[in-house]
C-alpha positions as CSV (number, residue, x, y, z in Angstrom):
1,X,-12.0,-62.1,-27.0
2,X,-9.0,-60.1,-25.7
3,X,-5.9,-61.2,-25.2
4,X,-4.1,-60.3,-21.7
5,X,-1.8,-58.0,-23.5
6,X,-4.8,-55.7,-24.8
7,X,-6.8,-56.3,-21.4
8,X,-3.6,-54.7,-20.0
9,X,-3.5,-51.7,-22.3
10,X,-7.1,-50.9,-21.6
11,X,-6.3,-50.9,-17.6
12,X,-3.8,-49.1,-18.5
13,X,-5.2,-46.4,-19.8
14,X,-8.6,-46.3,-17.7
15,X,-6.1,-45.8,-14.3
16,X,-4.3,-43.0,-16.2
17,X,-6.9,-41.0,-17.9
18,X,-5.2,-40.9,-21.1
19,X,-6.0,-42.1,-24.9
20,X,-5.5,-45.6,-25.4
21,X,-3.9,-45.1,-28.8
22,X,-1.3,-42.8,-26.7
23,X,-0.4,-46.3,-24.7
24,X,-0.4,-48.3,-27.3
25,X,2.1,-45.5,-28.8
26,X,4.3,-45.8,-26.1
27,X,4.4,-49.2,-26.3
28,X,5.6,-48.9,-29.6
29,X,8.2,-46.5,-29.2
30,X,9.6,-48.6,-26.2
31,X,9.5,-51.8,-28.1
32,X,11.2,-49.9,-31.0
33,X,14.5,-48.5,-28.6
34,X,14.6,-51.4,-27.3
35,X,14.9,-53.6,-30.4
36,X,17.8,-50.7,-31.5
37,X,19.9,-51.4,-28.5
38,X,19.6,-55.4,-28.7
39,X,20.6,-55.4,-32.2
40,X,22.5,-52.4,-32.2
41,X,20.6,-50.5,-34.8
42,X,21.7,-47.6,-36.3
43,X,18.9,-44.2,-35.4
44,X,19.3,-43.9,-39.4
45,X,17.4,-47.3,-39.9
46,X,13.9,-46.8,-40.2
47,X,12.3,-49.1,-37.7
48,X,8.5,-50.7,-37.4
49,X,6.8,-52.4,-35.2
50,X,3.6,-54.1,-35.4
51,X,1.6,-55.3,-32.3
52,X,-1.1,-58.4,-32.8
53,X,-3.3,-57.7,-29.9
54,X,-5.4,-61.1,-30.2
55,X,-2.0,-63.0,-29.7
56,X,0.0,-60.2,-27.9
57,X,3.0,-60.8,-30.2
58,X,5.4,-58.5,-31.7
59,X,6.9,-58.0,-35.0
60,X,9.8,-56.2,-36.3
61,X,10.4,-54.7,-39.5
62,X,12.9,-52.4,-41.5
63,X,12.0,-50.3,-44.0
64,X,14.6,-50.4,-47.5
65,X,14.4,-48.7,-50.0
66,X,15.0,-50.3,-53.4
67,X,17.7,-49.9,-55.7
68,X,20.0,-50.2,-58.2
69,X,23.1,-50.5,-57.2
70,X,23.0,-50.6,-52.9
71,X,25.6,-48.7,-50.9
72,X,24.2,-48.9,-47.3
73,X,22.3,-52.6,-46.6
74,X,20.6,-51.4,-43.5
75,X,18.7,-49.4,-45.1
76,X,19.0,-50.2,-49.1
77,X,18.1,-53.4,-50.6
78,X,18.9,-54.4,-54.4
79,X,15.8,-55.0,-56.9
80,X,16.4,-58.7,-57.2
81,X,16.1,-59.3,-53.0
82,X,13.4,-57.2,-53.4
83,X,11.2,-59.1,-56.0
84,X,11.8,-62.2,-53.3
85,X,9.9,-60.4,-50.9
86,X,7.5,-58.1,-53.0
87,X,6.8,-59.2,-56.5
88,X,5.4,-56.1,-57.7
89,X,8.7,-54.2,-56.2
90,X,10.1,-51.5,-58.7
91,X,13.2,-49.1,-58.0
92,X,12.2,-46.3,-56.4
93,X,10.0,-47.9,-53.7
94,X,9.9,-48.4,-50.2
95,X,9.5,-52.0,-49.1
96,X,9.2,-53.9,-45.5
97,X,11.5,-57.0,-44.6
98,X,10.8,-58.9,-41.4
99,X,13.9,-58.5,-39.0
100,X,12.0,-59.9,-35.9
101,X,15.2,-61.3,-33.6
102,X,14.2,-65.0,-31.4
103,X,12.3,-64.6,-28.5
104,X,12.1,-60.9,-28.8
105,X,8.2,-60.7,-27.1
106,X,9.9,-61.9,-24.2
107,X,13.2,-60.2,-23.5
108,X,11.8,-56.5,-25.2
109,X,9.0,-57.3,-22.1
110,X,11.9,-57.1,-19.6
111,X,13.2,-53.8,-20.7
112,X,10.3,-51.9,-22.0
113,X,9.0,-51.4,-18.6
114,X,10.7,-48.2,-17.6
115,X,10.7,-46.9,-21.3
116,X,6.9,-47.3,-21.2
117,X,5.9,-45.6,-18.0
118,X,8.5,-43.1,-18.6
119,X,6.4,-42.3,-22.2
120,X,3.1,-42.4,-20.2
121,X,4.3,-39.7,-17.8
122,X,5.9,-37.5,-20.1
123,X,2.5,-37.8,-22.2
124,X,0.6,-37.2,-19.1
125,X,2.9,-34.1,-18.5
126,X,1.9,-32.7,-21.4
127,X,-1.8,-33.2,-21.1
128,X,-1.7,-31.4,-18.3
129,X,0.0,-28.7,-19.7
130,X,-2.0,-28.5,-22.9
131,X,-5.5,-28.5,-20.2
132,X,-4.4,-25.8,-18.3
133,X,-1.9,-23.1,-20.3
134,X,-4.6,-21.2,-21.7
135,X,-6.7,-21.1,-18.6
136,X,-4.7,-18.7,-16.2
137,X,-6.6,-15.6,-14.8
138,X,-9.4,-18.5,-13.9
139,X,-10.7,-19.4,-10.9
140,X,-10.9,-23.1,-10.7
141,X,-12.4,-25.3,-8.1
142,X,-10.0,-27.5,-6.2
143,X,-9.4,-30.1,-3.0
144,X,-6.5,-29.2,-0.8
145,X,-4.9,-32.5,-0.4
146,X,-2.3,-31.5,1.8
147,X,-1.0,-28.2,4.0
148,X,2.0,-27.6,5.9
149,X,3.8,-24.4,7.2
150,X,5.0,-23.5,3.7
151,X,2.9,-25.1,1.1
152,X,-0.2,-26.3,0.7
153,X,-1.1,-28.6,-2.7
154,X,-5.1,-28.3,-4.2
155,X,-6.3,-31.0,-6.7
156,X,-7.6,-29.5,-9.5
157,X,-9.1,-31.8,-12.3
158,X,-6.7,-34.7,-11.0
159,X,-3.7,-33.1,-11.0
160,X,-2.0,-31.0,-8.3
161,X,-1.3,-27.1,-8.3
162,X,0.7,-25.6,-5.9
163,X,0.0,-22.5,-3.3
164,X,3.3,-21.0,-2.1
165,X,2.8,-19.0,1.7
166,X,3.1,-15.6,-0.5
167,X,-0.8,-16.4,-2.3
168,X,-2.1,-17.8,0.8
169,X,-4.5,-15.9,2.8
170,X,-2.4,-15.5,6.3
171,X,-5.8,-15.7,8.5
172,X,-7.3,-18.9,6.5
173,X,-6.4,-22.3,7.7
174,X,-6.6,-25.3,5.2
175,X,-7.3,-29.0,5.9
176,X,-7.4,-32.0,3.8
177,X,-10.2,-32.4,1.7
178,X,-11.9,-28.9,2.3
179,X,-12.9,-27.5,-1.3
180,X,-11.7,-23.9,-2.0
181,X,-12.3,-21.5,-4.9
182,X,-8.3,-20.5,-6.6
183,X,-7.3,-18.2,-9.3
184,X,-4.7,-20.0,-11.8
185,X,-1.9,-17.5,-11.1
186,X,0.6,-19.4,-13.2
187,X,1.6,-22.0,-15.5
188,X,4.7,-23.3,-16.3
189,X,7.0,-26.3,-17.8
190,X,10.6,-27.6,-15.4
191,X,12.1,-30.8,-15.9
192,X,9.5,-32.6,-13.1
193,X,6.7,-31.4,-15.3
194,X,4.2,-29.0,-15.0
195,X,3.8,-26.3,-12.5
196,X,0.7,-24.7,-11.4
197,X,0.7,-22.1,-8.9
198,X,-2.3,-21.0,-7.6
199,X,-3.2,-18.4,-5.3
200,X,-6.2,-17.2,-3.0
201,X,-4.6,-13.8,-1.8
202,X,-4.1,-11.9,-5.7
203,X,-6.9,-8.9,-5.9
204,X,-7.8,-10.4,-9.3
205,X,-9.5,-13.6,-7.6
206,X,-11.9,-11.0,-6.0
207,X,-12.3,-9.6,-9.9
208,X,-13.2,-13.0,-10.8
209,X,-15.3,-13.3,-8.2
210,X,-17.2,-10.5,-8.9
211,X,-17.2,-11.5,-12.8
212,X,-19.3,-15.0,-11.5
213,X,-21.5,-13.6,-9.3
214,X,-22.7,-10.4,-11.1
215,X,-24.2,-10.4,-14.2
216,X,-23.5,-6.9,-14.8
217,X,-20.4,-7.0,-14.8
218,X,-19.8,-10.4,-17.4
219,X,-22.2,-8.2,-19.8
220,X,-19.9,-5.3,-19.6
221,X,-23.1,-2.9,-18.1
222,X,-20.5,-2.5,-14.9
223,X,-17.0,-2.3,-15.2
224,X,-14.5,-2.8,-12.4
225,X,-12.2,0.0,-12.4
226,X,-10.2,-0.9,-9.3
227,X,-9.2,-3.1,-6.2
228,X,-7.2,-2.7,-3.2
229,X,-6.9,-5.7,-0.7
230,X,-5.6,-6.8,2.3
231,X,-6.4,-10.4,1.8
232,X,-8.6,-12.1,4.6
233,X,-9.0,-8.9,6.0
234,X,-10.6,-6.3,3.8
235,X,-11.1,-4.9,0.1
236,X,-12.4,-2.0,-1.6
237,X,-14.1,-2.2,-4.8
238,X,-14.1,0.7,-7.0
239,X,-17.3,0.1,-10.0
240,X,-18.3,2.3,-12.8
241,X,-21.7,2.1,-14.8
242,X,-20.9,1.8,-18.9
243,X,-24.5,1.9,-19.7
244,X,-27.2,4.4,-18.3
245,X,-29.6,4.4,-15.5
246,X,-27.3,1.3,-14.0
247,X,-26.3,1.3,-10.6
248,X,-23.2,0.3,-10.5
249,X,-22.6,-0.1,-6.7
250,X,-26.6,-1.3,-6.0
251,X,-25.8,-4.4,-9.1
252,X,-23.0,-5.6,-6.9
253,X,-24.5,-5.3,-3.7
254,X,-27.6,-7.1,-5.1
255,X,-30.7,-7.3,-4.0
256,X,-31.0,-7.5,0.2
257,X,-26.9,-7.9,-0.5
258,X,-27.2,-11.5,-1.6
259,X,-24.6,-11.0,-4.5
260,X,-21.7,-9.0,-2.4
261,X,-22.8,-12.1,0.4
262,X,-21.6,-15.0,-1.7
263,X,-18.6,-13.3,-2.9
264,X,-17.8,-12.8,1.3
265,X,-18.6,-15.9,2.4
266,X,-16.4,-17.2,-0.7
267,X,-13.5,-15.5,0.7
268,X,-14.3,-16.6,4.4
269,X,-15.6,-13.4,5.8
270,X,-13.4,-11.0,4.1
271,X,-15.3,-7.6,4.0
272,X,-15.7,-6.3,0.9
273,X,-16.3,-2.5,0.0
274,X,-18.1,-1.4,-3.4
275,X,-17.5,2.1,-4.0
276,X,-18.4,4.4,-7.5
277,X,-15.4,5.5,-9.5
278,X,-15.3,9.0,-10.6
279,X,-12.9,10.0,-13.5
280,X,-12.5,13.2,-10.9
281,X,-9.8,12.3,-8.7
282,X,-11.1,14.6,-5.6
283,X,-14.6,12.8,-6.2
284,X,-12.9,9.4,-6.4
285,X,-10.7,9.9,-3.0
286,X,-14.1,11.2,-1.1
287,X,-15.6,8.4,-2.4
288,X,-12.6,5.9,-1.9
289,X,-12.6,6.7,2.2
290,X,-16.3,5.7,2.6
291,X,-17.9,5.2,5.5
292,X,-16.2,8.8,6.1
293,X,-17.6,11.9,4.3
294,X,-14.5,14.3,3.5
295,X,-15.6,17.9,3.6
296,X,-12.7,19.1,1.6
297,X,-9.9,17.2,-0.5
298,X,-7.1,19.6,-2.2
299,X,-5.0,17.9,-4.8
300,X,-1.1,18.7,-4.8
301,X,0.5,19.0,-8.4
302,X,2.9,16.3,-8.2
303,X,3.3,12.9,-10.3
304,X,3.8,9.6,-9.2
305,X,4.3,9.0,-5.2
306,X,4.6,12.7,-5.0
307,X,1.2,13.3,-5.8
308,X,-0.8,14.2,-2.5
309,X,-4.3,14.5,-1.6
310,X,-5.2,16.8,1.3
311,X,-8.3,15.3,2.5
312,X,-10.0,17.2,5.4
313,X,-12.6,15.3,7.6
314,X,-15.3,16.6,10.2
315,X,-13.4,16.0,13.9
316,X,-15.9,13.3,15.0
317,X,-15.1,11.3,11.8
318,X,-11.4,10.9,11.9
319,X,-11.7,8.1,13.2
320,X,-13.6,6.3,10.4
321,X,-11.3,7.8,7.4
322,X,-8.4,6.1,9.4
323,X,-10.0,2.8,9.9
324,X,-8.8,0.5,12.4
325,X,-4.9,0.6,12.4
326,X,-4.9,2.8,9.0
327,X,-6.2,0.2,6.9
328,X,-9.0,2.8,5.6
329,X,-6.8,5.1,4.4
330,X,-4.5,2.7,3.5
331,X,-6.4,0.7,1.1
332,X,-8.0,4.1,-0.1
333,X,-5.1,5.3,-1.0
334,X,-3.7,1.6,-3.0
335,X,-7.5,2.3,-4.5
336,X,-6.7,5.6,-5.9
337,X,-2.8,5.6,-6.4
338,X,-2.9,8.9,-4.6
339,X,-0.9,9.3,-1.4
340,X,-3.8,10.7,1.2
341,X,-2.9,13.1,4.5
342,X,-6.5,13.4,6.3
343,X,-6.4,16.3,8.7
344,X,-9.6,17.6,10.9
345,X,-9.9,21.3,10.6
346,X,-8.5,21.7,14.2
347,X,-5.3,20.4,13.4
348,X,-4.7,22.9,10.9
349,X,-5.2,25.8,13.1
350,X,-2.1,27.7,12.7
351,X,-0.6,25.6,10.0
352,X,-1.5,26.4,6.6
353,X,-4.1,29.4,6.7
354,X,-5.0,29.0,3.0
355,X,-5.8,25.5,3.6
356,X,-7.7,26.2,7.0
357,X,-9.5,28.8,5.1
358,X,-10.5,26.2,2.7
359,X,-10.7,23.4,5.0
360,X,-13.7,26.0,6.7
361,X,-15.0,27.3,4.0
362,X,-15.6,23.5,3.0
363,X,-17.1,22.9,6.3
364,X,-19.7,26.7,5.9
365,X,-20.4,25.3,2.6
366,X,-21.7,21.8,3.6
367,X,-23.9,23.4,6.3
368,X,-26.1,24.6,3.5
369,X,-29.0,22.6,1.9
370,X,-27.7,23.8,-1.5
371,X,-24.9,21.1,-1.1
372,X,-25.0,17.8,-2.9
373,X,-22.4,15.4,-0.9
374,X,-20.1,14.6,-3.8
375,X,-23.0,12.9,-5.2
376,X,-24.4,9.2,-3.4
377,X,-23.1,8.8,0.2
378,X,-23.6,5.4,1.6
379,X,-26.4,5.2,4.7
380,X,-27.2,2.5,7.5
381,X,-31.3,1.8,7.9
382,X,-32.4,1.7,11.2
383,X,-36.1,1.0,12.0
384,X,-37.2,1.8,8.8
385,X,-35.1,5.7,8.8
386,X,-32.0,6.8,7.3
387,X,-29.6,9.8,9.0
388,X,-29.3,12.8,6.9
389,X,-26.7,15.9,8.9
390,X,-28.6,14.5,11.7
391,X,-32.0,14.1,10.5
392,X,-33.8,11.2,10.8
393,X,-35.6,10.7,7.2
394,X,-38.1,8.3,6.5
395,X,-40.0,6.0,7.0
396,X,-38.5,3.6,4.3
397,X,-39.7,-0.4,3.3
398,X,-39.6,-2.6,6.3
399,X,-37.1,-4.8,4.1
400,X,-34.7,-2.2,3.7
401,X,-34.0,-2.0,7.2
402,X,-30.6,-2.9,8.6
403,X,-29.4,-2.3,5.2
404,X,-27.0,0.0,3.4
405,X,-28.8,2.0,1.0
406,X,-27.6,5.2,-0.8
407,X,-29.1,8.4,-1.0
408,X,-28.5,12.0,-2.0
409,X,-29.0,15.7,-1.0
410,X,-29.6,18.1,-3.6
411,X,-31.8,21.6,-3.1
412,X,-33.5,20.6,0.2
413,X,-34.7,17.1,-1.4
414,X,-33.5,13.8,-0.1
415,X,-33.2,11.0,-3.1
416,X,-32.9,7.5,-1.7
417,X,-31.5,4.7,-3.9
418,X,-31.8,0.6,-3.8
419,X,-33.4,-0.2,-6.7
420,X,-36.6,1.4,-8.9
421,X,-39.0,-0.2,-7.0
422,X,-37.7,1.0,-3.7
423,X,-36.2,4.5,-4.8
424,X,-37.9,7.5,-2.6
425,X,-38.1,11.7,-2.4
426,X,-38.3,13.6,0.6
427,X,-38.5,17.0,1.6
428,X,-35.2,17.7,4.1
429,X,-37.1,20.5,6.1
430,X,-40.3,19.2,6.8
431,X,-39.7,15.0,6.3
432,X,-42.7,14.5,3.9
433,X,-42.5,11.8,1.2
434,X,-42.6,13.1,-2.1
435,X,-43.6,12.0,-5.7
436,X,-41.5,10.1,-7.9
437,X,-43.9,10.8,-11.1
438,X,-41.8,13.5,-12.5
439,X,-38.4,11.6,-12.1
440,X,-37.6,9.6,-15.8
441,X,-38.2,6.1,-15.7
């Protein structure tokens, strides 16, 4: 049967979550500082004490080693007291003399309280410390217990992180127990404990993201080369393929766009665009400004913030390589580290007249069915056909329709990509399908 004092360790440690050896050590400890400062014992003393759990008592004992001659009686005792105690004792050993003061269960109980709760937390501290230190980078699942203007504190694993305004997402509104997805920005030890920060506005949380929901990518098939973001807002996603005959863009997409969905609806509607890296900056920029197609993009010879792409855009599409307040160019250019100046060719007129030259001979050039459009561009389905320069193409599968697809113009032949299954050729002059049987497997 147990006694009331090891019912109480038990309950103890069930409502805490912690070890019950690690209670029953901080009992110890607290029993042990407060036996030194009833009896004023010296920290050199060495000091035991042993619990009875079917009684709840407490004894005390010191440790002496046995001598010769003794110098220091707290903690040397001569041979002769020793063979009282120990009859076996020889010099040299270590021997244990009951020093258990009156009544001591009962006044150690009044002052052990705080010593106890205070070993329990600092235990608990470091617990939580020990959980979590290695697991930053990580997205975690959490609880937001509470939100004000400035903070708002998530319950992860029954203990509370912290999400400062800076890594909140300024459009997102959090109420008591709604569950949200976090990235462990940061873990560190103060004098209340420890501090988890987390955050839902880093661009890694997105990388994460992306790591859990794509397979591709946690095999190492796709690599992510880049983000830019403008949390709740928008994000571009640069990818890269480290195996052949993988799509990098179509693996994050996923099939009918479930995979790039979950990540979105994740992040509350944040839009989300997945674009191919290309080790060739010009490629990379044209690619970087999607939904626009760039006709031309000049590269200055500068470093650093000096380094500028010229980026020249057909008149009508100016307004997509902007984007709504800049934000397309602006996240294309965080994407690329480049700084980007898009002009239209009729803003250059009488400008620079190498650069118009180019600008038009860019513009001749991708008049011609010779051109391929710095490789996949992006196109919208609609009723079963895809625009190509103004050519409807097609028909495709009825369950591509509505759907971004990619395809590519090459020699007069129009390649459209989803997946193998769905990939088709067609013939840009006259619209008829072609055969995929002499395209490798």
């Amino acid at each position: 049967m147990r006694s009331d004092f090891d019912t109480a360790i038990l309950q103890i440690a069930g409502e805490r979550g912690i070890p019950r050896e690690a209670v029953l050590s901080s009992v110890q400890h607290a029993l042990g500082a407060a036996y030194r400062k009833m009896t004023n014992t010296r920290e050199e003393v060495d000091v035991d004490v042993e619990m009875n759990f079917a009684s709840g008592s407490f004894r005390v004992f010191h440790k002496l080693n046995v001598v010769d001659t003794v110098e220091d009686p707290d903690t040397e005792i001569s041979l002769a007291d020793a063979l009282a105690h120990q009859a076996n004792a020889r010099v040299g050993d270590s021997i244990k003399i009951e020093k258990t003061p009156e009544n001591f269960g009962r006044i150690a109980a009044q002052n052990v309280k705080q010593m106890v709760l205070q070993q329990i937390r600092d235990y608990e501290r470091q617990s939580v410390y020990d959980q979590f230190r290695d697991r930053e980078g990580e997205v975690i699942n959490g609880v937001v217990q509470r939100a004000d203007s400035r903070t708002v504190i998530i319950e992860l694993q029954q203990t509370e992180a912290v999400m400062p305004v800076r890594e909140q997402v300024p459009n997102e509104r959090y109420r008591p127990g709604q569950r949200v997805k976090v990235l462990l920005k940061e873990v560190s030890r103060d004098q209340r404990g420890p501090q988890l920060v987390v955050s839902r506005a880093t661009p890694d949380l997105i990388k994460r993201l992306f790591e859990m929901e794509v397979p591709e990518i946690s095999s190492g098939a796709v690599e992510i080369m880049a983000i830019a973001r403008e949390p709740g807002i928008r994000s571009k996603v640069a990818v890269a393929a480290r195996q052949e005959k993988v799509d990098p863009v179509g693996s994050c997409v996923g099939m009918r766009g479930v995979r790039i969905q979950n990540i979105v609806n994740e992040l509350y509607g944040e839009k989300i665009d997945v674009i191919e890296w290309s080790p060739d900056s010009a490629t990379f920029i044209a690619n970087a400004l999607s939904p626009a197609k760039p006709t031309s993009v000049q590269l200055s010879d500068g470093d650093g913030e000096n380094r500028i792409a010229t980026v020249i855009v057909p008149s009508d599409q100016m307004s997509l390589a902007i984007g709504k307040e800049g934000q397309n160019a602006r996240l294309a250019a965080k994407l690329t580290s480049w700084r980007i100046d898009i002009k239209d060719p009729e803003a250059l007129r009488g400008q620079d007249v190498d650069l118009f030259r180019r600008a038009s001979e860019s513009i001749a050039e991708a008049a011609s069915e010779e051109l391929m459009w710095q490789g996949r561009q992006p196109g919208l389905v609609r009723g079963g056909f895809i625009n190509v320069r103004g050519k409807s193409i097609g028909p495709l599968d009825d369950e591509l329709d509505g759907r971004q697809i990619d395809f590519e113009f090459k020699d007069g032949i129009v390649e459209v990509y989803y997946v193998r299954e769905l990939r088709h050729r067609f013939d840009y002059e006259s619209g008829e399908a072609l055969s995929l049987d002499d395209i490798e497997s």
